[in-house]
C-alpha positions in Angstrom: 141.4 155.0 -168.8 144.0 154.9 -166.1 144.8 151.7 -164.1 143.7 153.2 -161.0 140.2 154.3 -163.0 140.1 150.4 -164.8 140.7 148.4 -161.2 138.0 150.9 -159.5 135.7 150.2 -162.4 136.3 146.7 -162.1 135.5 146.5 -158.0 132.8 148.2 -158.6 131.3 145.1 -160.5 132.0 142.7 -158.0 130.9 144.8 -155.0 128.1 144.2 -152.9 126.1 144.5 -149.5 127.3 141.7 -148.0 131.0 142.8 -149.2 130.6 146.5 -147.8 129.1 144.6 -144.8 132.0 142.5 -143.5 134.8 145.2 -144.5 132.8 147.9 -142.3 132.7 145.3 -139.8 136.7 144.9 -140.2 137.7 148.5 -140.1 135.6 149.5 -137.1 137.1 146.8 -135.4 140.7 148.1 -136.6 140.0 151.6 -136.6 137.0 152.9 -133.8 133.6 153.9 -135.1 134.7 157.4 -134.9 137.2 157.0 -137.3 134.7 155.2 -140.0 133.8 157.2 -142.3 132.6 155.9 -146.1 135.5 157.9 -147.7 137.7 155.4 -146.0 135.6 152.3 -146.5 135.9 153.4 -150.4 139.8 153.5 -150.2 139.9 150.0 -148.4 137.4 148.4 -151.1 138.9 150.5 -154.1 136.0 151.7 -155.5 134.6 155.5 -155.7 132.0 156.5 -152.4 129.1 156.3 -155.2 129.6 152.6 -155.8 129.1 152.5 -152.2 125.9 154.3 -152.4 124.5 152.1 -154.9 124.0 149.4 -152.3 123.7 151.4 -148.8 122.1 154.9 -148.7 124.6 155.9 -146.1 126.4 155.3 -143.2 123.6 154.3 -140.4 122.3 151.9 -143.1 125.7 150.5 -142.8 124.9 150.1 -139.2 122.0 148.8 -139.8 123.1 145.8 -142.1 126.0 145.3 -139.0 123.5 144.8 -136.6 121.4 143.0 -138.3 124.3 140.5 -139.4 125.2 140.3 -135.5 122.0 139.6 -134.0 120.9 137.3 -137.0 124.4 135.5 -135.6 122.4 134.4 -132.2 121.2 130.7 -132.3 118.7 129.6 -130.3 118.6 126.2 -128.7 116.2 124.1 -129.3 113.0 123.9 -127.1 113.4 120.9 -126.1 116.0 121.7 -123.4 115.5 123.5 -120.5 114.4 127.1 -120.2 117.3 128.2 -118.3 119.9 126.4 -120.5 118.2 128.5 -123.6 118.8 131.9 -122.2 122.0 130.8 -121.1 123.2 130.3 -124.1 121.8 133.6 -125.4 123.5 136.1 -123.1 126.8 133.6 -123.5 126.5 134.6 -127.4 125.6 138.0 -126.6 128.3 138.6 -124.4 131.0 136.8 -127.3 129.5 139.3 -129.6 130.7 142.1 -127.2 134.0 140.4 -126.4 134.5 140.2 -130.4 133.3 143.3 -131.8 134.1 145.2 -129.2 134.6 148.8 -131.1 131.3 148.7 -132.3 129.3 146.9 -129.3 128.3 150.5 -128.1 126.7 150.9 -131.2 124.7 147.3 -131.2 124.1 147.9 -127.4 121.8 151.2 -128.2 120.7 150.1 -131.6 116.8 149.9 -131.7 116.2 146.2 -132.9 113.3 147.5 -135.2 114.1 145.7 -138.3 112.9 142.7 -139.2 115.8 140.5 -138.3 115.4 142.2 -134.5 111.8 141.7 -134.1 112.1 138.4 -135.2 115.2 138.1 -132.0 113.5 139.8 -129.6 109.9 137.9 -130.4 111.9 134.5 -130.0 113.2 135.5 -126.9 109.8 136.6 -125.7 108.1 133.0 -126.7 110.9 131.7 -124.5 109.9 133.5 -121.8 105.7 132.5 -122.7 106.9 128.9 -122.3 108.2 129.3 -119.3 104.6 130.4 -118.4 105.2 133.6 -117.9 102.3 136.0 -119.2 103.5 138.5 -121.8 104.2 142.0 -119.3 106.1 139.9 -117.1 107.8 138.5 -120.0 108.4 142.0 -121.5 109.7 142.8 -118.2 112.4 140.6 -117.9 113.5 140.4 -121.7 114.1 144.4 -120.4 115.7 143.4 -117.4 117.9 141.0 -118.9 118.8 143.6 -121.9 120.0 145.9 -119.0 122.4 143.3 -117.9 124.0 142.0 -121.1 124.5 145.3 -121.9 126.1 146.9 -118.9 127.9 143.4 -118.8 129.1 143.7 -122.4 129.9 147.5 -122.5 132.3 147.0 -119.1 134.5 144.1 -120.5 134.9 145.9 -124.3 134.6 149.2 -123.1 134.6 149.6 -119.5 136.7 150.0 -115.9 139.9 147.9 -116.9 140.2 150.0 -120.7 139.2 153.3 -119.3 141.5 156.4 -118.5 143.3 156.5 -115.0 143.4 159.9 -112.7 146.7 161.7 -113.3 147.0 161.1 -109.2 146.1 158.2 -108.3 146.3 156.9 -104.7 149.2 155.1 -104.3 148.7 151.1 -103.2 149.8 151.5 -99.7 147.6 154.7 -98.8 144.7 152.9 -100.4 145.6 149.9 -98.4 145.7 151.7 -94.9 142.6 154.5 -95.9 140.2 152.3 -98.1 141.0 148.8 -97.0 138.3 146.9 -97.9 138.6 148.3 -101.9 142.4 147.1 -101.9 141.1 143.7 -100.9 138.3 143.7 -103.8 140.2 145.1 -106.6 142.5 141.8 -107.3 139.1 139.8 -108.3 138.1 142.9 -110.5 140.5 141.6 -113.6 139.7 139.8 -116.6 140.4 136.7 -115.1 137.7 137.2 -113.0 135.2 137.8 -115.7 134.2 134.5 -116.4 132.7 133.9 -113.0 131.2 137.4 -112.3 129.2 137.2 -115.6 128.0 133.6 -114.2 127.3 134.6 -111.3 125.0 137.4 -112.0 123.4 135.8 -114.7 122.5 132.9 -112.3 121.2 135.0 -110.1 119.5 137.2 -112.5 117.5 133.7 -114.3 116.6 132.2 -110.4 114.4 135.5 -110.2 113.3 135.3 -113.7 112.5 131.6 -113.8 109.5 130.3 -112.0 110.3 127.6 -109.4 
């Protein structure tokens, strides 16, 4: 047996889910989920793609186990506190999950939350909403409502206006200035220093709608 064969044989003792978990977790983060692929995950792990196999059927289990991991990352505060300082916290965490895994955020953003660690999120979330005395469709309303806006919020700032491709033309600052004068006054608070209080903002006045008086 070659060393390369011995040291893959030996990984493939020690491997595990949680193992294959956190090093997909890594390399998306490094590499983009379009450049994932198990082949590589194998290389980085040095193991053969079967080992793999052995604990994850494929790829979108993969994802699975990620989102699962992420979500099951969300504490809830304790019911004690206010209603509003609970979801608060919740679309903070949510949007630090976006902010940190921002490669595969996209994925988690249009991931159904069907397993068991997701219904268990979203049913929380929902008895949050129940004891704010909301009945349950206008509960299931707003848990929509405010799944819109963390994700639209978390897909801009890891994904969105400031990362994206420019035009090859693009109007120069002082014809922008003297055509479109009211966008060359807004664009300065459109940068990541800005963030912070845009995402405050519109939460604020997302909950003051949600939140009976």
């Amino acid at each position: 047996m070659s060393n390369t064969t011995h040291q893959k044989a030996k990984t493939k003792g020690s491997l595990s889910k949680e193992l294959i978990v956190q090093t997909s977790m890594a390399m998306i983060e490094e590499i983009g989920v379009e450049k994932f692929s198990l082949r590589k995950l194998a290389e980085k792990l040095n193991c053969e793609p079967m080992s793999i196999y052995y604990h994850l059927k494929n790829k979108d289990q993969i994802f699975d186990e990620i989102v699962d991991f992420l979500i099951s990352s969300i504490q809830f505060e304790s019911e004690q506190l206010p209603i509003k300082q609970q979801l608060i916290s919740i679309a903070q965490q949510w949007r630090m999950l976006a902010k940190t895994y921002s490669n595969f955020f996209p994925v988690l953003a249009v991931h159904q939350l069907n397993t068991h660690t997701g219904s268990q999120f979203m049913n929380q979330v929902l008895a949050i909403f129940q004891n704010a005395g909301l009945p349950i469709q206008q509960g299931s309303y707003f848990l929509r409502i405010l799944n819109y806006y963390l994700i639209g919020a978390g897909i801009d700032e890891a994904k969105g206006y400031q990362l994206g491709s420019s035009a090859t033309q693009p109007i120069k600052a002082e014809e922008l200035v003297h055509q479109y004068p009211l966008l060359a006054q807004a664009l300065p608070y459109w940068t990541t220093e800005h963030y912070d209080e845009i995402f405050n903002l519109g939460l604020e006045m997302l909950l003051v709608r949600i939140l009976p008086n």
